[in-house]
N, C-alpha and C positions, 0 to 999 in steps of 0.2 A: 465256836459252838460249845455247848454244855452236856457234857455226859456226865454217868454215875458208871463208866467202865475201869477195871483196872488195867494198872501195867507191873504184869509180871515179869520181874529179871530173868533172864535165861542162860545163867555165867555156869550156874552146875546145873546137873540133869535130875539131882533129887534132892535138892534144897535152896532156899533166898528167900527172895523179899519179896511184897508186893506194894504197889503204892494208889491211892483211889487218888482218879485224876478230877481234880476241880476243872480244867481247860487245857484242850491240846490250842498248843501258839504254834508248830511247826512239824510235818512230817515229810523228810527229803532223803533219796535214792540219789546219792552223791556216785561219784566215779570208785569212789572206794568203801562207801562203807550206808548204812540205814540211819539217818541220824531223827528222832524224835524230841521237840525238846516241848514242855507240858508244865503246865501248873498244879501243885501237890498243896493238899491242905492241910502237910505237915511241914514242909523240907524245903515251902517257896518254889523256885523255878528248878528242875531239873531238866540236864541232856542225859539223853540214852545213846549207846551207839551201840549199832550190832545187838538191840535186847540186853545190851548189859549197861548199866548207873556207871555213870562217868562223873556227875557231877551234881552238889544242890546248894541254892544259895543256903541252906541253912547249916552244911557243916564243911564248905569248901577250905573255907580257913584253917583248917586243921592240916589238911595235905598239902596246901599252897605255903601255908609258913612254914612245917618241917622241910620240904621240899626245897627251900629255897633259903631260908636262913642258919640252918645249919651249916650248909655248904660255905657259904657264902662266909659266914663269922670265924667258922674253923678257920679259912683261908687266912684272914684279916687283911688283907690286900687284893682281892680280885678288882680288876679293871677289865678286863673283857670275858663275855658268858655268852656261854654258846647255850641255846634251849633247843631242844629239840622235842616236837610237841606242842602241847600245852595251848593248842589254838583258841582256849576258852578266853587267853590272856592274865588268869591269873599269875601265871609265876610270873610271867613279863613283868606286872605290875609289881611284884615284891623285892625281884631282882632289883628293878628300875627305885626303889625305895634306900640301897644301900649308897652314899653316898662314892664312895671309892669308885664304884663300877662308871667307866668312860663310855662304854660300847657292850649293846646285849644283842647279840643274833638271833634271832627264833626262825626255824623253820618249820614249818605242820602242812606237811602232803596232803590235808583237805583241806582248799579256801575255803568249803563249805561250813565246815567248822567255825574257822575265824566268823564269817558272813553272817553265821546264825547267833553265833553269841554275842555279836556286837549290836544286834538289833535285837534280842529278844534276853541277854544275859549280860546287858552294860556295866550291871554294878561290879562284875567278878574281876574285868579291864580298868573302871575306869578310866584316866586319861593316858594310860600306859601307849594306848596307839600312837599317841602324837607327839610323843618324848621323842625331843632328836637327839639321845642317845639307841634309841630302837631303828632296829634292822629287821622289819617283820618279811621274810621271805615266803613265798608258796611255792614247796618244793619237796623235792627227795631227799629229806635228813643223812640216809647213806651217802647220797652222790658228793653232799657238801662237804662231810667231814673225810671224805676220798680226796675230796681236792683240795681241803685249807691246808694252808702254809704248816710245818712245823713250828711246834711253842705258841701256836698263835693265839690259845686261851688258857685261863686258867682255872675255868672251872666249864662243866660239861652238864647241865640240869637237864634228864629224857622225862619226858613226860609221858607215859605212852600208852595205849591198850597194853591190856595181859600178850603174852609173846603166840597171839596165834593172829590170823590173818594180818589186815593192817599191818599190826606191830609187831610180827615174826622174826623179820628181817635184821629191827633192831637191836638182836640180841646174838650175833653172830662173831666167830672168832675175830673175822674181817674189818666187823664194823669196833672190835673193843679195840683191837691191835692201832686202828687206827686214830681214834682217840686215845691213845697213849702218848703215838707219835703228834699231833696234836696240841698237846698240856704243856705247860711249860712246867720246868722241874718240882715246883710246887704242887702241880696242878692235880685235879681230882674229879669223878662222875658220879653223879648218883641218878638211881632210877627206882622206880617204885619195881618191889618183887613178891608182891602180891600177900597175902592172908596166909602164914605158914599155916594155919591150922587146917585150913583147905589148899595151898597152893605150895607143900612146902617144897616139893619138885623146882618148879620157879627159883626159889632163893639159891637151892641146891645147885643148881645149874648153873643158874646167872652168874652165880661164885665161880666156881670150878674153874669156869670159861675167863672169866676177869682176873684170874690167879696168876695166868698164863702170860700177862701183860702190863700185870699192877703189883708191885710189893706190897702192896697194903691193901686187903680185900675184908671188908667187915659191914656190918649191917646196925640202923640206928631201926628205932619203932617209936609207931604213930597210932592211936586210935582213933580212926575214923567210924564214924557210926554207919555210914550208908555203903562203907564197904566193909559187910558183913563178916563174922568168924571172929572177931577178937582183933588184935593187934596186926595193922600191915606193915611189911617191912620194907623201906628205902636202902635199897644197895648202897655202897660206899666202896670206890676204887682211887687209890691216891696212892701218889708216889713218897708220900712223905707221910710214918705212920704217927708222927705227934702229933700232928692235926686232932685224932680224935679223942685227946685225953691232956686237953688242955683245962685249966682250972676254971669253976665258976666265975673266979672275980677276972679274970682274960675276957672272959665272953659278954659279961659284964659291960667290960670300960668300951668294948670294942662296940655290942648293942649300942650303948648309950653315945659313944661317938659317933654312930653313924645313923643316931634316931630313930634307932629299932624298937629301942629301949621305953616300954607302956604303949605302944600300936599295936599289938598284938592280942589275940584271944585263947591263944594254947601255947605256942612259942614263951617259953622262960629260959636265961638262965641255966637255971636249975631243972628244966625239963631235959633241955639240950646234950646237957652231962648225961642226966642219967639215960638218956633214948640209947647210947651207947651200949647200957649196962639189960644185955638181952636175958630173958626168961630161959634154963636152959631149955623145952622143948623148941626152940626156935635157935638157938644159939649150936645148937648139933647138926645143924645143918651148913653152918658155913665150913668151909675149909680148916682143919685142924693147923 
C-alpha cells in the first residue's frame, strides 16, 4: 500500500526522529516484541522494534562493521564467535567475512526477526545464512551462554535493544559473569551502550557491572546517523587489556590478511585506533 504517513521513533519521550514512509512491506506482533519494517525515501529499508529504529539499509554498515571488526581484529585469532542478537544477520555476515573464524553461533529470541529480514532486508545477510561455518539458533541468549562449555569462545558480539524489555535481561551480573567464564583467556564482549549524550546511564552501568568480571572494561565509538545524539558507544570487556592499543600497522596486516582490508565503508585502520580514544564527556563515564 502507499501512504504519505510518518513513523515517529518513540526511544525518548521529548525528542528523535521521524521518517516519511514511502511503503509499509511488514507490520507483526511477534511473541516478544512489535516489529514494523517499511520503505523510507531517505535511509532504503528500515526495521523498527518497539517504535524504536533498529536498523536502515542506508547507514547499517557503520554499526555492523565497528561491531564486529574491531572485536574480531584486536583479537587476531578468534575461531569461534558467539553473537547474540543481531537477527537482521548483519554481523553474522561480517563475522563470517574474517577468515580465521571456524564456527559463529548466533542466537536472537525472535524468529521473527531473523523471518522478516530475510525476506524483506536480504541485502544486510546476504549469503551469511548458509555458511556452514553458521549456527543460527532461535533461542534464549541467556539460557545458552548458562550452559556453553567453559573457554568455548573467544569472542562474544550482543547485538541487542537498549537494556529495557526484550534486551533487559542481557545486561545482568549473571549473564556477564557468565560470559567471562565462557571466553577463553583472550577472550572479549562487546555490546552496543547506547548515545552517551542521551544514554549515558547505559554505558555507566553496563561498565560497573562488567568491571566485576572483566579486568579490562573500556568503550570504543561509532557515528551512526539514525541513532540519533552524536556518538554511540560499543562496550568492551576483555580479559587481556592490550588488545585495545595495538598499532595501526597490526591492524593493518591483520585486515589485509584476512580481507577486511578496502571492503568496508567506515571501518579503517586508523578509524579503529582512534574509536578507542573517547571524547572526555563520554569517557567519565566509564570506570576510573
Amino acid at each position: 500500500m502507499t501512504t504519505d504517513s510518518w513513523i515517529n521513533e518513540s526511544l525518548y519521550p521529548d525528542w528523535g526522529q521521524r521518517f516519511l514512509v514511502k511503503r509499509e512491506l511488514a507490520r507483526v506482533q511477534s511473541d516478544f516484541q512489535d516489529i514494523v519494517i517499511f520503505e523510507s525515501f531517505s535511509h532504503g529499508r528500515v526495521m523498527v522494534l518497539d517504535g524504536v529504529i533498529q536498523i536502515t539499509e542506508a547507514d547499517e554498515f557503520v554499526y555492523q562493521e565497528m561491531l564486529t571488526h574491531v572485536p574480531l581484529l584486536a583479537h587476531g585469532a578468534a575461531e569461534n564467535i558467539l553473537i547474540i542478537g543481531a537477527g537482521d544477520g548483519g554481523v553474522l555476515r561480517r563475522v563470517l567475512q574474517h577468515k580465521t573464524v571456524k564456527r559463529a553461533v548466533m542466537v536472537e529470541i525472535d524468529g521473527e526477526v531473523i523471518r522478516l529480514s530475510k525476506e524483506f532486508l536480504p541485502g544486510i545477510a546476504g549469503d551469511a545464512w548458509n555458511d556452514p561455518r553458521a549456527d543460527v539458533i532461535v533461542g534464549d541468549g541467556i539460557d545458552y551462554v548458562k550452559r556453553a562449555p567453559d573457554a568455548s569462545f573467544d569472542a562474544i558480539i550482543v547485538d541487542s535493544t537498549d537494556p529495557i524489555g526484550v534486551g533487559e535481561v542481557l545486561f545482568t551480573d549473571e549473564f556477564y559473569q557468565n560470559c567471562a567464564r565462557i571466553l577463553t583467556p583472550r577472550g572479549l564482549i562487546v555490546n552496543q551502550c547506547g548515545v552517551p549524550a542521551m544514554q549515558a546511564d547505559e554505558l555507566r552501568d553496563t561498565s560497573l557491572r562488567r568491571r566485576k568480571f572483566f579486568p579490562h572494561v573500556t568503550a570504543y565509538v561509532a557515528a551512526v546517523p539514525t541513532y540519533v545524539g552524536g556518538f554511540m558507544t560499543l562496550g568492551w570487556a576483555g580479559k587481556d587489556a592490550s588488545l585495545t592499543v595495538l598499532p595501526i600497522e597490526t591492524i593493518r596486516a591483520r585486515a589485509a590478511a584476512e580481507g577486511i582490508l578496502g571492503t568496508t565503508q567506515y571501518w579503517t585502520p586508523e578509524i579503529h585506533v582512534g574509536a578507542f580514544h573517547l571524547p572526555p564527556y563520554i569517557g567519565r563515564h566509564l570506570p576510573g
